[in-house]
C-alpha positions in Angstrom: 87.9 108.3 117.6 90.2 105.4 117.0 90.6 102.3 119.2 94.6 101.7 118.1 96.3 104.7 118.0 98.6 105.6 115.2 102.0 104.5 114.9 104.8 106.6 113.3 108.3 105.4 112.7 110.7 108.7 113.2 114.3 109.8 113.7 114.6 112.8 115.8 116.5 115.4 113.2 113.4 114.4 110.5 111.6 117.7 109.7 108.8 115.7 108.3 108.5 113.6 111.3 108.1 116.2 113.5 105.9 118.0 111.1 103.9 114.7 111.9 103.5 114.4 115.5 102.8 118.5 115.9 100.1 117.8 113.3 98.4 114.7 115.6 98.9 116.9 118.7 97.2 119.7 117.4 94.6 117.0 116.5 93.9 115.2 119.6 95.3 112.1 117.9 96.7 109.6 119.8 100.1 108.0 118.2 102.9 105.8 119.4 106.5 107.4 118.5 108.6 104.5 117.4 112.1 106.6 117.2 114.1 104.3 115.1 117.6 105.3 116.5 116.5 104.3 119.9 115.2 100.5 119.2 117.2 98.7 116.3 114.2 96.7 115.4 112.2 99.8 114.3 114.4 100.2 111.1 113.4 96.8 110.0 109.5 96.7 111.0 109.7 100.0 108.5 111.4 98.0 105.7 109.3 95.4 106.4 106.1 97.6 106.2 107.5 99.5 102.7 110.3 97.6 101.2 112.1 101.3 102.4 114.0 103.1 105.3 112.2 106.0 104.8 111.1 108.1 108.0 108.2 108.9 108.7 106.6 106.0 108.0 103.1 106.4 110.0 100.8 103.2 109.9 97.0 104.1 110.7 94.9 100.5 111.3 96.4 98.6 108.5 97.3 101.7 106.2 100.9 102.2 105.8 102.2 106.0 104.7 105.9 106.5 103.8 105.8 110.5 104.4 104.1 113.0 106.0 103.6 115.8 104.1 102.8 114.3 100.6 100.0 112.3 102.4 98.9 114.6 104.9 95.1 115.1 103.2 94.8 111.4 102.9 95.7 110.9 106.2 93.3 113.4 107.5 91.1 112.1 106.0 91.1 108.4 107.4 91.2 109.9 111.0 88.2 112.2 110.3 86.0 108.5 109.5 87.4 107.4 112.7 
């Protein structure tokens, strides 16, 4: 599997974002929740990442997805070479 786990930038109400994290945990894939209304500084490392403040923005090694759902084979993808 992967040596970093994923990171995923969320807000608690996001549908998507939770989509997300069921999705990893159904998967055995370790993440790191970074929930952006608890720590101001997570807002800015996503608009730093994307130029956005979109949630979820889910970073996998040095891959950077804005969105879970549009992405989702993609991302499935990069975990299964892990």
């Amino acid at each position: 599997m992967m040596n970093e786990p994923v990171k995923i930038y969320t807000i608690p109400t996001c549908s998507d974002c939770n989509f997300a994290k069921r999705y990893f945990k159904e998967h055995d894939v370790p993440y790191t929740d970074l929930n952006c209304e608890e720590n101001a500084e997570y807002p800015k490392e996503v608009y730093r990442l994307t130029g956005k403040q979109i949630v979820p923005t889910i970073v996998i090694n040095d891959q950077v997805f804005v969105g879970f759902a549009e992405n989702v084979s993609e991302i499935s993808e990069l975990l299964n070479k892990q």
